[in-house]
N, C-alpha and C positions, 0 to 999 in steps of 0.2 A: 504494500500500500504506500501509495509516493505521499512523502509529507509536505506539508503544506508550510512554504518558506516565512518566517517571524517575520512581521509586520511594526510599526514604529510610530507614533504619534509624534508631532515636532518633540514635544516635552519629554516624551521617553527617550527618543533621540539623542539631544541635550545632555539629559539625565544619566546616561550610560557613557557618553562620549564624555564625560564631567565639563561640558560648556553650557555660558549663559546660554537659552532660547534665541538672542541676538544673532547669535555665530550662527548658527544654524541658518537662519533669516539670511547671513549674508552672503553663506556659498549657495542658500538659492540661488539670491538673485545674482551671481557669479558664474551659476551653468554648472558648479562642482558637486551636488548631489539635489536630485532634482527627486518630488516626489509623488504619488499615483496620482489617479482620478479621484483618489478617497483621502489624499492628504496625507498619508500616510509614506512612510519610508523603508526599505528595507534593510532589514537586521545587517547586513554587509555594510551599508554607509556607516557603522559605526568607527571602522578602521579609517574611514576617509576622512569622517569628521578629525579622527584622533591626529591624522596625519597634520591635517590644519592646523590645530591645537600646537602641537611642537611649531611647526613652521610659524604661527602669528608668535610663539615665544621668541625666535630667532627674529623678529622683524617682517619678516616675509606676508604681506597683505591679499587678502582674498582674491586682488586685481591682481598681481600677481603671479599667483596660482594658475588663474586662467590663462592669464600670458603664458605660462611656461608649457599647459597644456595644449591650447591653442596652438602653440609655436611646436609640439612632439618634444621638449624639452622633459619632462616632465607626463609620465603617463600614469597620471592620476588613476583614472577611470578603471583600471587594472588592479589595483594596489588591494582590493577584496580578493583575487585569487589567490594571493600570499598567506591570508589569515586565515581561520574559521571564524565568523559571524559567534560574537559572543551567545552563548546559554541564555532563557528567560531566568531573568533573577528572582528567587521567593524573599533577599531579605538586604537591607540595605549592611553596609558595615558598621555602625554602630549596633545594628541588629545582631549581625553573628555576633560582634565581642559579646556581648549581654549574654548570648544564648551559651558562650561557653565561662559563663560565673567569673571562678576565681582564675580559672587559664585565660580571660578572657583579654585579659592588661597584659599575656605574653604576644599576644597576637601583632600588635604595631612591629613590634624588636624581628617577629617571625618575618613578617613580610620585608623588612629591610634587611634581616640575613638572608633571603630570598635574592638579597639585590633589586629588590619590585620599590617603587615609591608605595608610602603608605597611604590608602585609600581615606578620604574625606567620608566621616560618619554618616552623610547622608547616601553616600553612593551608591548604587545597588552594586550586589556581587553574582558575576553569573553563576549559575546554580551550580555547574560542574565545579565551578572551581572553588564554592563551597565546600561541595563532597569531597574534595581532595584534602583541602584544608584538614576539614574532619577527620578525615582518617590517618592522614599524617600526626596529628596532633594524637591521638588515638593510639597509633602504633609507640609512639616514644613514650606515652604517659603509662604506657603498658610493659615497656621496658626496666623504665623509674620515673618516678617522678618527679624528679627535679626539673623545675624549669630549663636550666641550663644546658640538661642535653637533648631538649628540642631544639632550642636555640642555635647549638653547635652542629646538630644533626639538617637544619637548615642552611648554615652556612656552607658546609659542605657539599649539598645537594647545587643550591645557589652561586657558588666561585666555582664550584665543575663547568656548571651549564653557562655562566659568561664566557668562562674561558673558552669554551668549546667554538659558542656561536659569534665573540668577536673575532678568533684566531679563523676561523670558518670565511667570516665575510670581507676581511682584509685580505687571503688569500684570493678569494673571488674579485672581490676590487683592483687587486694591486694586478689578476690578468685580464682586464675589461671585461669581466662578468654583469655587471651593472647596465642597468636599464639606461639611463643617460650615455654611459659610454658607448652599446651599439647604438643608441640612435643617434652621435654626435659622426660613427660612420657608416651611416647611411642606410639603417635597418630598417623595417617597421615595426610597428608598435609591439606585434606578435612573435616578431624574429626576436626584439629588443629583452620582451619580459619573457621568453620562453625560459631558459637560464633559471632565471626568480623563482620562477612559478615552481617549475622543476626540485631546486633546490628547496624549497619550502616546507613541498613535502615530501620530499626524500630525506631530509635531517631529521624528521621526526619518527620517519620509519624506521630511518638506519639506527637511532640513539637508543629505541625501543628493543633494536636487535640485540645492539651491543651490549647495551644494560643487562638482557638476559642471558648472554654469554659470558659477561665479566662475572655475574653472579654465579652462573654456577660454575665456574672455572673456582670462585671463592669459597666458596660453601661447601663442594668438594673438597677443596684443599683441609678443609677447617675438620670435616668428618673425615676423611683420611686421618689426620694427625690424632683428633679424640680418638678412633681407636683403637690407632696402634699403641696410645695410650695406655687403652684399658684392656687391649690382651694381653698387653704387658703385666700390667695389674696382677691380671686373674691370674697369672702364669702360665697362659697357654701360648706364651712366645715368649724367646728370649727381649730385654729391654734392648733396641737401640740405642747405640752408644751415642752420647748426647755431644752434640758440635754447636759452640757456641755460633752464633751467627755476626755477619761483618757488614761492614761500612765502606765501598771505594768512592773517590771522587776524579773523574778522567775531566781531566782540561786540555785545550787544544794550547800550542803552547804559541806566542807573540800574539795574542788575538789583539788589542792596541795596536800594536804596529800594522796588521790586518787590516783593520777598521782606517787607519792614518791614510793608507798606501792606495788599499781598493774602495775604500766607502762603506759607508753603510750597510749599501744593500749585499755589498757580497759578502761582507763579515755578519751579516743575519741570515744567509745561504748557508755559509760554513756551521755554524751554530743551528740549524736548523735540519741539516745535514747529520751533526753528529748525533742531535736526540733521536733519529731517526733509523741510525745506525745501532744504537744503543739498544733501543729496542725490540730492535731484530736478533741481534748476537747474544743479548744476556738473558732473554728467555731461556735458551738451550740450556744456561747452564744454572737452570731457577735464580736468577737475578729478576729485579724490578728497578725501572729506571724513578725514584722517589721524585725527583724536581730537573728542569734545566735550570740551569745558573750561569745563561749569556753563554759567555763559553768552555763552558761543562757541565759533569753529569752526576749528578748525587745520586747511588745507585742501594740498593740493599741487597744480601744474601742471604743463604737459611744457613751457611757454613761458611768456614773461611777458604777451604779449599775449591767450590764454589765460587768462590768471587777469585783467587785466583788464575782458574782457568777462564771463567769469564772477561775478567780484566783483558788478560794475557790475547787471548782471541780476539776483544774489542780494538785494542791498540793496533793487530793488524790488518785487522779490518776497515780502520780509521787510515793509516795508510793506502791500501788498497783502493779505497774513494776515493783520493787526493787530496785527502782533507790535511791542514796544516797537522806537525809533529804531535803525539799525545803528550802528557806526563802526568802519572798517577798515583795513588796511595790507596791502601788497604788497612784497616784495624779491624781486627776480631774481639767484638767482647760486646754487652748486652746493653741496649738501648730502647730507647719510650718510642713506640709507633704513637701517634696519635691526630684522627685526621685526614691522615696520609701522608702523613711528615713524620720526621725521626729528629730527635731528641738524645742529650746526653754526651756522656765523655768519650765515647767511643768516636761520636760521628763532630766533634770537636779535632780529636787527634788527628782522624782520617783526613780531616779537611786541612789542616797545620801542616803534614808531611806531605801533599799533594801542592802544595803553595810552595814548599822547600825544594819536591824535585824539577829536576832539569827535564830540556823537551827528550822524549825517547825512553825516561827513568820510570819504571814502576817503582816503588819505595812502600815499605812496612817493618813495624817495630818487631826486634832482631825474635825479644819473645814468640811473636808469634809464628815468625818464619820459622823456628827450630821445631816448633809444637808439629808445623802441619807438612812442613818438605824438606825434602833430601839436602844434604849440605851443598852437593853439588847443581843444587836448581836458583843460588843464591849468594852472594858474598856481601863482604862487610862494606857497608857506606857510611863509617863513622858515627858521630854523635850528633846530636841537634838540638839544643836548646828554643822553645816556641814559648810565646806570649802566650801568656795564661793558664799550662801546664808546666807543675811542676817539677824541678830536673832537666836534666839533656836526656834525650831518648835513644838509645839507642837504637839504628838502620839497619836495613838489610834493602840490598839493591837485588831483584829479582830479576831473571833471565829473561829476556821477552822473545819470543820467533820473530826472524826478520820476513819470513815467508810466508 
């Protein structure tokens, strides 16, 4: 049964689009969203209205507007196939906060960990994204209830998803994927937004994939480990013998002089290059690339021999690409995930010996090298003294393949 597409009153309009009744009035009479025989408007000019709204903050005037449409600058009239037409809303935002009590004053904090501006009390809230609320709030209060780890369970969800969708669209931008850039050569309107449209909903399909594959790649891991735990436990398997886990950080070495010499753009190639490399090569050897850091890679391990081999592989891999010299560090010893971030003296040290070596040098404290490899897979690189650990540390300079 085809549903019957949501319909709009000026003032509901208005009301959803959070603009005076005015604004509305003046992309009428602008030609920018125009409405039935019954006055009414459709659920999609809501994103149009919104477009205006940012643009009259920028300066940009409803004349404008039409100018820039008029002229194919600007393909307004498209700019609904990008979005879905918000949900009928049952309850404005001052409505949900009331409806959930005493959680109801975490909600402003949620939606700004969200990275979302926080909605004006009168505003209605599309329905879905009610329910989502709900259930979000639902699942963590169900975990603990502390407010804070809804809070931090938002920010997380929320700095993912900017990340994802600014690094997404300046990719797209910076190769003329933009609607303005094919029609400035010579596209139409439909060659111009196809790209857009495409992308739009294909980032939502593919995020929904990926989310379901990262999770259970997670959760497997997680049940893997519980129980070989607890066969260990019961005795019906010997315990794995327990290997601390490590910290490397590989950095491309002159990156400064890079950026001086070739510019910007190639020294965010190279640096964009390597996390890319990283994260192909250190999977194999249960590595996770934690952060890029410009130019290098804060990486984690479940072992030190693990990062190791990993390391070792990456730097000639790194090579291999023609990516500038590596130079790297390794520490083994127990550190705070938290996040998605790592914490602690481990990933302190890792990061101090990796700043001390030279381009080509893997580097790790001599303790550890003796624990986990051959004598002949390593020699002595002296002492080193670092800001904010205590002592000179002892090195160990590790062998790397040239090949």
């Amino acid at each position: 049964m085809a549903v019957t597409p949501r319909t709009l009153t000026r003032e509901q309009l208005a009301r959803e689009a959070d603009v005076p009744p005015d604004h509305v009035d003046e992309l009428v009479a602008a030609n920018i969203v125009q409405p039935d025989s019954d006055g009414r408007f459709d659920a999609t000019d809501v994103s149009r209205v919104r477009l205006a709204r940012a643009l009259r903050g920028g300066g940009i005037t409803a004349d404008d507007i039409r100018w820039a449409t008029d002229t194919n600058q600007l393909p307004l009239a498209r700019v609904a196939e990008m979005f879905a037409p918000p949900s009928e809303s049952d309850h404005t935002f001052g409505e949900l906060v009331a409806s959930f009590r005493d959680r109801g004053r975490d909600l402003p904090s949620i939606y700004s960990a969200f990275g979302l501006a926080v909605p004006p009390l009168d505003l209605p809230v599309p329905a879905d994204e009610e329910q989502l609320l709900r259930r979000f709030i639902d699942l963590w209060t169900m975990v603990d209830d502390e407010p804070g780890l809804t809070l931090r369970a938002a920010h997380i969800t929320g700095d993912g998803m900017r990340r994802i969708t600014a690094a997404t669209l300046d990719l797209f931008d910076a190769h003329g994927g933009s609607p303005p850039d094919r029609l400035r050569r010579g596209m139409s309107q439909d060659e111009a937004m196809l790209p857009s449209v495409v992308l739009a909903t294909l980032e939502t399909d593919l995020l929904v994939w990926l989310e379901s594959r990262h999770t259970e790649h997670e959760v497997f891991e997680r049940i893997v480990g519980y129980m070989e735990r607890t066969v260990a436990a019961a005795g019906r398997a010997e315990p794995r013998a327990a290997h601390p886990p490590a910290i490397a950080f590989v950095d491309l070495a002159g990156y400064t002089e890079l950026t001086a010499i070739g510019g910007d753009e190639r020294a965010a190639d190279f640096a964009t290059d390597l996390h890319v490399v990283a994260s192909r090569v250190l999977s194999n050897h249960g590595g996770r690339v934690v952060k890029q850091l410009g130019d290098g890679v804060l990486c984690r391990f479940a072992s030190g021999t693990e990062a190791v081999d990993g390391v070792r592989e990456l730097m000639v891999a790194i090579a291999h690409a023609g990516l500038p010299a590596a130079h790297a560090a390794i520490a083994v010893g127990p550190f705070v995930i938290r996040e998605g971030d790592v914490y602690g003296n481990t990933v302190n040290l890792a990061s101090r010996i990796a700043a001390h070596a030279q381009p080509g040098e893997l580097l790790m404290p001599v303790d550890d090298a003796r624990a986990i490899l051959e004598p002949t897979e390593w020699t002595d690189a002296g002492d080193a003294t670092f800001k904010g650990l205590a002592g000179p540390i002892s090195l160990a300079r590790l062998r790397v393949p040239t090949g």
